[in-house]
DSSP file (Angstrom, degrees, kcal/mol; ACC not computed):
  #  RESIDUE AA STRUCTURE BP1 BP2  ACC     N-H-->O    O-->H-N    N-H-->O    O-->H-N    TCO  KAPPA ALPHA  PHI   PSI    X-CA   Y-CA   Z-CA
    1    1 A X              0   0    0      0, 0.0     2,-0.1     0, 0.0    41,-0.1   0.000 360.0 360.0 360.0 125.4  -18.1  -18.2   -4.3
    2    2 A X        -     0   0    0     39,-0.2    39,-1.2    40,-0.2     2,-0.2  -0.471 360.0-113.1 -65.1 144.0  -18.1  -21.4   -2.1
    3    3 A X  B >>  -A   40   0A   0     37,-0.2     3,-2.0    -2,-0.1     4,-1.7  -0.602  39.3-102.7 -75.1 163.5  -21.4  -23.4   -0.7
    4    4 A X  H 3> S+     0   0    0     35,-1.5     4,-1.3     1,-0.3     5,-0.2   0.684 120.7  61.3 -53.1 -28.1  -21.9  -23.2    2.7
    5    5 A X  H 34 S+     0   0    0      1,-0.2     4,-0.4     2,-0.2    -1,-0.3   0.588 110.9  39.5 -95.6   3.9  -20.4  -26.8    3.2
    6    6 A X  H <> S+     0   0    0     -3,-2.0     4,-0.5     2,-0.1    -2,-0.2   0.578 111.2  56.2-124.9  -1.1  -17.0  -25.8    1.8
    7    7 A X  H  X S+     0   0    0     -4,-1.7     4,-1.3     2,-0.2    -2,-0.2   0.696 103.7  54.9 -67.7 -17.6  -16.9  -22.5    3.5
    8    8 A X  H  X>S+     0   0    0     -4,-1.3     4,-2.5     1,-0.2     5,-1.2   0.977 112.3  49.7 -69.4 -71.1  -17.4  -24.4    7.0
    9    9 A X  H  45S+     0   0    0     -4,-0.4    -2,-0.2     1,-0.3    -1,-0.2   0.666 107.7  44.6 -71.1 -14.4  -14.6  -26.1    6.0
   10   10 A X  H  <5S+     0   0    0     -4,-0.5    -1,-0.3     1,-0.1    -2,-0.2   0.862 124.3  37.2 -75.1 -39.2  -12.3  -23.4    5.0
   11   11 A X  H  <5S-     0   0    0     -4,-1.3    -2,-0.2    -3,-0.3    -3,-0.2   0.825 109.6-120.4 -81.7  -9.2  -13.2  -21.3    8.2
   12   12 A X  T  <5 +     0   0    0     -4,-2.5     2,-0.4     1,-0.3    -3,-0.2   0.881  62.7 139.5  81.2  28.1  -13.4  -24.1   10.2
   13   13 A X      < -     0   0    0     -5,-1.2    -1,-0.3    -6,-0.2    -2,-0.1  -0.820  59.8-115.1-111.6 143.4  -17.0  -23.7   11.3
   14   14 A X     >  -     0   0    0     -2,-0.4     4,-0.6     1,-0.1    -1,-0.1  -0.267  26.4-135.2 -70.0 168.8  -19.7  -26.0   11.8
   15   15 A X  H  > S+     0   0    0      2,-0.2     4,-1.3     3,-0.1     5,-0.2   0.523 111.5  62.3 -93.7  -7.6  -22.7  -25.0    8.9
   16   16 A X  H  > S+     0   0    0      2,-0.2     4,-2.3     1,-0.2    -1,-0.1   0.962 104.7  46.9 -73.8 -49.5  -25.1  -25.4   11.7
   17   17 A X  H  4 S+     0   0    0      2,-0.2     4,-0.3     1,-0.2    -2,-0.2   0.719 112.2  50.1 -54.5 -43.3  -23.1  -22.4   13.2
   18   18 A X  H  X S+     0   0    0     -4,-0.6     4,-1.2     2,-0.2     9,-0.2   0.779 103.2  56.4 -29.0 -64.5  -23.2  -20.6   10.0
   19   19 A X  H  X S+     0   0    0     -4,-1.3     4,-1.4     2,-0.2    -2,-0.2   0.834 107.0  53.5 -58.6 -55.0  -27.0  -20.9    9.5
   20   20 A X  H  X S+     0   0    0     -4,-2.3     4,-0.6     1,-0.2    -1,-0.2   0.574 100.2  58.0 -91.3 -16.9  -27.3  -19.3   12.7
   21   21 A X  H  >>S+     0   0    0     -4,-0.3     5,-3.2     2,-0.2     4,-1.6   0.838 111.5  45.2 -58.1 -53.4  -25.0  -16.2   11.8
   22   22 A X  H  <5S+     0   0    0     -4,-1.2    -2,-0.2    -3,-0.2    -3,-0.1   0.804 111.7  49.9 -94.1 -14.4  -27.3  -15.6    9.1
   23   23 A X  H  <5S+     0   0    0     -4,-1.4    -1,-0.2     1,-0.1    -3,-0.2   0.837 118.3  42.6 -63.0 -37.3  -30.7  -16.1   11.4
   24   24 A X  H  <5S-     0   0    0     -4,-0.6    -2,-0.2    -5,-0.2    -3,-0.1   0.883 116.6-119.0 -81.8 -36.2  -29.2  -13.8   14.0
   25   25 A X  T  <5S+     0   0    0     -4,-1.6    -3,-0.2     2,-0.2     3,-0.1   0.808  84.0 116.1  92.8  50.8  -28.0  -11.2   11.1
   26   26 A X  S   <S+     0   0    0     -5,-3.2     2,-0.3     1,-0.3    -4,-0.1   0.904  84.5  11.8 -77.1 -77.2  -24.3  -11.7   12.3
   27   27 A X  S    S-     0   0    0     -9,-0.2     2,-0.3    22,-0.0    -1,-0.3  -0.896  74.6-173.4-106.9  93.0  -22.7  -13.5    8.8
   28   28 A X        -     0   0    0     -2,-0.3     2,-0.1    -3,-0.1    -6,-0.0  -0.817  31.6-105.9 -97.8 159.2  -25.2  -13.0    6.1
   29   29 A X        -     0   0    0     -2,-0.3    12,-0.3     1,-0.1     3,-0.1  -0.466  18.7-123.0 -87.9 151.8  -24.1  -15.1    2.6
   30   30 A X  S    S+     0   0    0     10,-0.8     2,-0.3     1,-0.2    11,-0.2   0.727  97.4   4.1 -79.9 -16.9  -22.8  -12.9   -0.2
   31   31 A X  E     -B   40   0A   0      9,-0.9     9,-1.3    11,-0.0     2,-0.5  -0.944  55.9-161.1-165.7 131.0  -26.0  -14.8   -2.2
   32   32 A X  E     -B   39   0A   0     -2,-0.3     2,-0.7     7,-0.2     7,-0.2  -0.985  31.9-117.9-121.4 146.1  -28.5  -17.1   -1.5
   33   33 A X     >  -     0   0    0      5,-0.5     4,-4.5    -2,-0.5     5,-0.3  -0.535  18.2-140.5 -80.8 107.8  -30.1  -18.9   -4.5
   34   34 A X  T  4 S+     0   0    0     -2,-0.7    -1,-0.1     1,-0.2    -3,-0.0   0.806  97.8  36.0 -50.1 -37.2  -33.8  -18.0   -4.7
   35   35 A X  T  4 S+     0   0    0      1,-0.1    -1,-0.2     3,-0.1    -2,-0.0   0.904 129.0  35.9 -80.0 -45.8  -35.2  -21.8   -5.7
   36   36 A X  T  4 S-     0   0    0      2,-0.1    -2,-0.2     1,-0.1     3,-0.1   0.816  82.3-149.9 -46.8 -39.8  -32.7  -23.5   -3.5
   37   37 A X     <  +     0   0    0     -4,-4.5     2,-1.3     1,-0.2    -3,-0.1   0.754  45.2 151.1  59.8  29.5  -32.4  -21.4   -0.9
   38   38 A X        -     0   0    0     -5,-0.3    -5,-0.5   -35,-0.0    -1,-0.2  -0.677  45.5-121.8 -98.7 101.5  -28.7  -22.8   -0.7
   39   39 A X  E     - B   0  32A   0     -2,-1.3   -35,-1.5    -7,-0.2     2,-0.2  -0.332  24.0-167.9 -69.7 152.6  -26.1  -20.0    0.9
   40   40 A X  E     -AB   3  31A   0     -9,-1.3    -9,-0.9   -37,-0.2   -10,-0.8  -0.690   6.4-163.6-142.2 141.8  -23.2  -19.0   -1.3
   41   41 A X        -     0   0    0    -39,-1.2   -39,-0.2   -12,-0.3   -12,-0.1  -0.543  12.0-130.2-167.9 120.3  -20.3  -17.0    0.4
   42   42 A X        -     0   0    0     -2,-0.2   -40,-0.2   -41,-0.1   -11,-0.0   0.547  33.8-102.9 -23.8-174.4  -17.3  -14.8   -1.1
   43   43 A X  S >  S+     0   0    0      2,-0.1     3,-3.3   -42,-0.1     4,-0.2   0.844 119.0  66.1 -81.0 -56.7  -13.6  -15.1   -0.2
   44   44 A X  T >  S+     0   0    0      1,-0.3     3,-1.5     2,-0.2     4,-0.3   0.645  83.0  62.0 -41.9 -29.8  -14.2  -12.0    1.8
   45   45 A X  T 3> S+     0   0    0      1,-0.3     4,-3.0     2,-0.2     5,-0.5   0.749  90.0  78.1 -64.0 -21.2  -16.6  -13.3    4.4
   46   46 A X  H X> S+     0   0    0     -3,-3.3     4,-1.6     1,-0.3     3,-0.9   0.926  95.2  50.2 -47.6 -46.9  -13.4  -15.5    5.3
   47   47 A X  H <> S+     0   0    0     -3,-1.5     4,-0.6     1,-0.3    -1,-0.3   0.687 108.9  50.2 -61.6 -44.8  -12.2  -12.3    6.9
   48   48 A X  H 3> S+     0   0    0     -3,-0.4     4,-1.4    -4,-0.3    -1,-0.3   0.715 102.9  54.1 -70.7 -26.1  -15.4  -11.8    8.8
   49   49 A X  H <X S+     0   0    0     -4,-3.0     4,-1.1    -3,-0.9     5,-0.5   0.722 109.5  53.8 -94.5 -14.7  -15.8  -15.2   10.4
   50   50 A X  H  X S+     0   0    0     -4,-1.6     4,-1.0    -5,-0.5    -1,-0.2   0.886 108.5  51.0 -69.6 -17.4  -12.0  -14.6   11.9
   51   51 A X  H  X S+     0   0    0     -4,-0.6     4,-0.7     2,-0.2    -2,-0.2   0.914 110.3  43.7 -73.7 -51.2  -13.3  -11.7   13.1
   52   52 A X  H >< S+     0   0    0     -4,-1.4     3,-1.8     1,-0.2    -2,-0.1   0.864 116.0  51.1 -36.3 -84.0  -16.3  -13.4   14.8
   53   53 A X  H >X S+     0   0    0     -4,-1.1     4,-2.0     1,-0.3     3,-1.6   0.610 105.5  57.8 -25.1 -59.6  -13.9  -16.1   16.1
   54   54 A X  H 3< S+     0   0    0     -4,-1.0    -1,-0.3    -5,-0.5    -2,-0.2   0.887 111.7  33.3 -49.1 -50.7  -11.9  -13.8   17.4
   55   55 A X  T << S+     0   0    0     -3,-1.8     5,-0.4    -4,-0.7     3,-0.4   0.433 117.7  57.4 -95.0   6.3  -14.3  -11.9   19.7
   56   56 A X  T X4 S+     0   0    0     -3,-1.6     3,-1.4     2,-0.1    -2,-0.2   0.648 106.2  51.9 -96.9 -24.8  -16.2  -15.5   20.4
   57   57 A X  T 3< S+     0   0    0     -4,-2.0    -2,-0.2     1,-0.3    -3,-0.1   0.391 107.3  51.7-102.0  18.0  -12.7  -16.6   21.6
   58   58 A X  T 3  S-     0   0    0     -3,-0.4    -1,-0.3     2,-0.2    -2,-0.1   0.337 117.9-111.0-119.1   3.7  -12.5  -13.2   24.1
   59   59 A X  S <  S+     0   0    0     -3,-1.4    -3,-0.1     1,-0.2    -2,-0.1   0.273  70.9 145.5  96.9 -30.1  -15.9  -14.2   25.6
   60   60 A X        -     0   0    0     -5,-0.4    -1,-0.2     1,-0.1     2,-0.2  -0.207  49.6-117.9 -46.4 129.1  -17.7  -11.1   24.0
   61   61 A X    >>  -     0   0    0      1,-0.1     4,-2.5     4,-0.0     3,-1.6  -0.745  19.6-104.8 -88.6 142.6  -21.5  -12.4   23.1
   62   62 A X  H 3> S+     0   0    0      1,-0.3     4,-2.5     2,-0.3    -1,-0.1   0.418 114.4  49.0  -7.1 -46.2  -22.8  -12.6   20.1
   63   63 A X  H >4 S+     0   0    0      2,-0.2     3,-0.6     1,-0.2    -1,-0.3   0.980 108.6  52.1 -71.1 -60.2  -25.0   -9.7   20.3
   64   64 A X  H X> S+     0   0    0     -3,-1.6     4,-1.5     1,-0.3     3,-1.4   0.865 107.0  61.9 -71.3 -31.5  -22.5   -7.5   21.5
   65   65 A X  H 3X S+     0   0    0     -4,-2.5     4,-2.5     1,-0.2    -1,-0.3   0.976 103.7  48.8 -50.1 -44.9  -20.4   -9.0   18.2
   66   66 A X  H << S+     0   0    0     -4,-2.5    -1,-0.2    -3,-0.6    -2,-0.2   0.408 103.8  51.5-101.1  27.5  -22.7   -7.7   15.9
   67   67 A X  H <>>S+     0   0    0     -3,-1.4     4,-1.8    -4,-0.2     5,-0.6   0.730 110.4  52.9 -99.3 -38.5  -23.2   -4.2   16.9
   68   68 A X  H >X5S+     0   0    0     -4,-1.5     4,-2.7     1,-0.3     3,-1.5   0.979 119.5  44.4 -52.1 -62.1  -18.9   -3.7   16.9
   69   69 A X  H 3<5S+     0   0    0     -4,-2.5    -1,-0.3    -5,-0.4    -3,-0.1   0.822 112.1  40.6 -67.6 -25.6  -19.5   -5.0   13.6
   70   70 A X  H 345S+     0   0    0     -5,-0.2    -1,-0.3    -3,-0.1    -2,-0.3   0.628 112.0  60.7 -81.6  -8.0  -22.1   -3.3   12.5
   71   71 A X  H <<5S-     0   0    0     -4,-1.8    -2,-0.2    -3,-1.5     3,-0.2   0.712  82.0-169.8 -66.5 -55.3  -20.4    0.0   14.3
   72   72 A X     << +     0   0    0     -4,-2.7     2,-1.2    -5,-0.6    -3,-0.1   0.950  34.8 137.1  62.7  23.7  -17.5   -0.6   12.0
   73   73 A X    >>  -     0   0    0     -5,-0.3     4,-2.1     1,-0.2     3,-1.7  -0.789  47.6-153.6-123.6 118.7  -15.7    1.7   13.6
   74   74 A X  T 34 S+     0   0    0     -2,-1.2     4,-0.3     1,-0.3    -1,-0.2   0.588  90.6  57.9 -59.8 -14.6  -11.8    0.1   14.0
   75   75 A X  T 34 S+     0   0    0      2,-0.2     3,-0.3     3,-0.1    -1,-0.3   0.761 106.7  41.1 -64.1 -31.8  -11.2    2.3   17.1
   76   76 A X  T X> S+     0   0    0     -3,-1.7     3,-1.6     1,-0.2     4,-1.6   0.945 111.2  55.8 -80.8 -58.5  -13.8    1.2   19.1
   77   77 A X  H 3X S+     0   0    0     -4,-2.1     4,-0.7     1,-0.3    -1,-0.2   0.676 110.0  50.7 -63.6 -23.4  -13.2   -2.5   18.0
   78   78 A X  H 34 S+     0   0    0     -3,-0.3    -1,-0.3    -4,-0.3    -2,-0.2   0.207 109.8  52.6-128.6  -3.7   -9.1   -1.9   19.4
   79   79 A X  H X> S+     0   0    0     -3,-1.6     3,-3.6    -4,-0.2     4,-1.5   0.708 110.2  42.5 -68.5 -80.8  -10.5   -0.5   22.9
   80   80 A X  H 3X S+     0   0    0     -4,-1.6     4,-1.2     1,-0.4    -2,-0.2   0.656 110.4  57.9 -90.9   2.1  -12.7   -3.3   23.8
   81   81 A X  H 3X S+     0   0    0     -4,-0.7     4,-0.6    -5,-0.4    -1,-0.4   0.594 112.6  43.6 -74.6   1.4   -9.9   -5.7   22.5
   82   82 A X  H <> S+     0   0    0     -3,-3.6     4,-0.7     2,-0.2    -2,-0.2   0.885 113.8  51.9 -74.5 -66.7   -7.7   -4.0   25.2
   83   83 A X  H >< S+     0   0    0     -4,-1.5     3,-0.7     1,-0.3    -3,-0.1   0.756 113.7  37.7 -36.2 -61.6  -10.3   -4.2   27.4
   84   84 A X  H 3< S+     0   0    0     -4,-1.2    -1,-0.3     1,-0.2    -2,-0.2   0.845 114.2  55.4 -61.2 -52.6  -11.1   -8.0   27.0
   85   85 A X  H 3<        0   0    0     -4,-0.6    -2,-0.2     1,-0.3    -1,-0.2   0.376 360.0 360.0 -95.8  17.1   -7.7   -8.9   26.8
   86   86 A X    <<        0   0    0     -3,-0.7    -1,-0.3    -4,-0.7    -2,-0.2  -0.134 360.0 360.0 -55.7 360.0   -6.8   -7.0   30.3
């Protein structure tokens, strides 16, 4: 698991930006440390913040990011990248 401050730096994200993924309930941390409160987040999540990145860099908003992600359903997600990228 990474801290938050070397997962910014792998994905290339600010942590402010981060923080605010997991206030909105875009990018929640695979663990957050109950005294610390300090977020912790897998190799997988890398996958998720390209994803993000990906639809922040088509214009999509946020909101409308985290229902395709929370939809999870890879057709739907491959129509409104056609769509957006028309």
């Amino acid at each position: 698991m990474y801290t938050i401050g070397i997962f910014s730096k792998i994905c290339n994200v600010p942590v402010k930006t981060l923080r605010y993924y997991d206030d909105i309930d875009l990018l929640k941390p695979s663990y957050i440390d109950d005294e610390t409160n300090y977020r912790y987040y897998d190799y997988d999540k890398i996958e998720s913040v390209k994803i993000i990145m990906l639809f922040k860099g088509l214009n999509i908003p946020l909101a409308e990011i985290k229902n395709i992600i929370a939809s999870a359903e890879q057709i739907k997600w491959n129509s409104i990248l056609d769509e957006k990228i028309s």
